[in-house]
N, C-alpha and C positions, 0 to 999 in steps of 0.2 A: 269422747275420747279424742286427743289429737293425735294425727298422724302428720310426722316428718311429709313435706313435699320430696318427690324424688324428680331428680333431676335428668331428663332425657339427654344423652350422648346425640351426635350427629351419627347417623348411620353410614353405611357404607355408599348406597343411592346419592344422598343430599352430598358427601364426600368428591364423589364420581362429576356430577352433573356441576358442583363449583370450580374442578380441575378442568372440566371440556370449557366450561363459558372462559378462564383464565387464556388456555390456550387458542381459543377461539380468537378473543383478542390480541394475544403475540401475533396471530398469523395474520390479522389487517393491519394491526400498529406497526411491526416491525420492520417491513419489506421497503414499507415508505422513509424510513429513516436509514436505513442501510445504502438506499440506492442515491443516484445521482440527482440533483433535483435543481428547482431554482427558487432561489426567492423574491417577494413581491415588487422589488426593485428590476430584477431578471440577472442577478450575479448567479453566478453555476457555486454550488452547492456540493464538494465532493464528498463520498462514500467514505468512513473509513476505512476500510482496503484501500479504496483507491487512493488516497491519501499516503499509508503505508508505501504502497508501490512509489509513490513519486519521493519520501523519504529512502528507500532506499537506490531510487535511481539516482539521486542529488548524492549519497553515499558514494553511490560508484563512480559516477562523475567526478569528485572529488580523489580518490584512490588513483584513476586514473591521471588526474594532471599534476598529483603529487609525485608519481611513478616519470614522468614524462619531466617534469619540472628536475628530481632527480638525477636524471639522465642528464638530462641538457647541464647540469650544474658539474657533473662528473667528466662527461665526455664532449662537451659542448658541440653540441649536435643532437638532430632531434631524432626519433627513430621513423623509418619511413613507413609501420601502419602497425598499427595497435596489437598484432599479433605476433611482432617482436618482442613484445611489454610483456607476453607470456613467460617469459623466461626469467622475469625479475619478479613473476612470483601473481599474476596476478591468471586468472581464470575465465574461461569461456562466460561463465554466469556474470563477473563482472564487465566484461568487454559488451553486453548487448544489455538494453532497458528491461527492467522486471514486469514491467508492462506489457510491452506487447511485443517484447521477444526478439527486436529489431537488434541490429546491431549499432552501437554507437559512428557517429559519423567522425571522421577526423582528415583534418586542414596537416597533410605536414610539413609546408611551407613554412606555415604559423607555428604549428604542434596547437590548435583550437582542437579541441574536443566537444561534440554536443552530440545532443539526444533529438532524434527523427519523431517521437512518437509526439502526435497532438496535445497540448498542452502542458507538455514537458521541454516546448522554446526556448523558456528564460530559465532553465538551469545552467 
């Protein structure tokens, strides 16, 4: 007489112990591409966060010499520190790097604007 083959399901056990070894692996693979690193040349390799963070400091840097460039075009003069620029609309969060919290530097000889934090020079 034939009998159909039946086909065994994955149980709950074999279910369980394929999700641990998954996660197993995110937690070695993952931390290393998150973080800061270099490669085999020795170029610095940023994190995406940190990445983001220097996108929005290039933002605010920006905000601020449009705010300042403004000024100078309307009242020809520049303002004498960047917590004057609060009044024309701009915020504590933008006046200092999202990095590391510092506060933006500013020339107001020139009206130059720059960022203090390491590797945020050339914005």
């Amino acid at each position: 007489m034939w009998r159909p083959t039946v086909r065994r399901a994955f149980g709950l056990i074999e279910v369980l112990v394929i999700v641990l070894i998954i996660g197993l692996l995110a937690v070695l693979l993952v931390p290393p591409m998150l973080s800061d690193s270099r490669t085999p040349q020795g170029k610095r390799v940023m994190s995406p966060q940190a990445r983001a963070r220097g996108v929005e400091c290039v933002s605010n840097l920006r905000q601020i010499r449009q705010v300042i460039a403004m000024r100078q075009a309307s009242e020809e003069n520049l303002p004498p520190s960047l917590q004057e620029l609060k009044t024309q609309g701009l915020t504590d969060a933008i006046l200092a790097c999202p990095d590391s919290r510092l506060p933006y530097q500013y020339d107001p000889v020139h009206g130059l604007v720059r960022c203090p934090t390491e590797g945020h020079q050339g914005y």
